[in-house]
N, C-alpha and C positions, 0 to 999 in steps of 0.2 A: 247159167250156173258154172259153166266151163271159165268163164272169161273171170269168175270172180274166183274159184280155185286157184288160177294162172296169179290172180293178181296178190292172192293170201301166198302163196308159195315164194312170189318176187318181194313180199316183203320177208319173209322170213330170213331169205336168201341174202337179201340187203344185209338187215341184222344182225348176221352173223359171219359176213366179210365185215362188216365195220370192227364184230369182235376179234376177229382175227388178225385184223389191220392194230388194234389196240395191242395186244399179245404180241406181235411182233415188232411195231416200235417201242423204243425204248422212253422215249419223251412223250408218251400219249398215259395221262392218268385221270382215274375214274375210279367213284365210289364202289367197290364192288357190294354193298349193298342193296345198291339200287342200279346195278348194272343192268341187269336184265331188262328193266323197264325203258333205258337210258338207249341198249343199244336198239330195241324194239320202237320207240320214238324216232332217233336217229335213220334206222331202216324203213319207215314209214313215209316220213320224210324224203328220200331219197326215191323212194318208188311211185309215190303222187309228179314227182318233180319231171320222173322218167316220164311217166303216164304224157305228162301236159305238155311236155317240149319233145319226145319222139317226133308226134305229128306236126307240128309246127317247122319243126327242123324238116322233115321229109319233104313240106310240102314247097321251101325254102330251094332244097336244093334238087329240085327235079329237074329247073332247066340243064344244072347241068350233067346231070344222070342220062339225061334225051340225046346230049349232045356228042 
């Protein structure tokens, strides 16, 4: 139950650095319409991505973490 909190909280969190990322560049444009949903997909996205290649990555670079 923890680990799916953690994982609802990291997308939210995603979501709304992307919106913030958007608001502060100037070249970044979006429906505000359908923002919400847009940056909620995009935050999704980005946190399955994190999920999948964390442990890949870590397990990538342990030799040289030992070393």
């Amino acid at each position: 139950m923890f680990q799916f909190l953690f994982f609802l909280l990291r997308w939210l969190l995603n979501g709304f650095a992307i919106w913030v990322a958007a608001r502060l560049l100037s070249g970044v444009e979006y429906d505000p319409t359908e923002a919400f949903i847009t940056f909620l997909l995009a935050g999704l996205l980005l946190t399955v991505v994190n999920v999948l290649i964390k442990p890949i990555l870590l397990i990538l670079s342990l030799p040289a973490i030992v070393v």
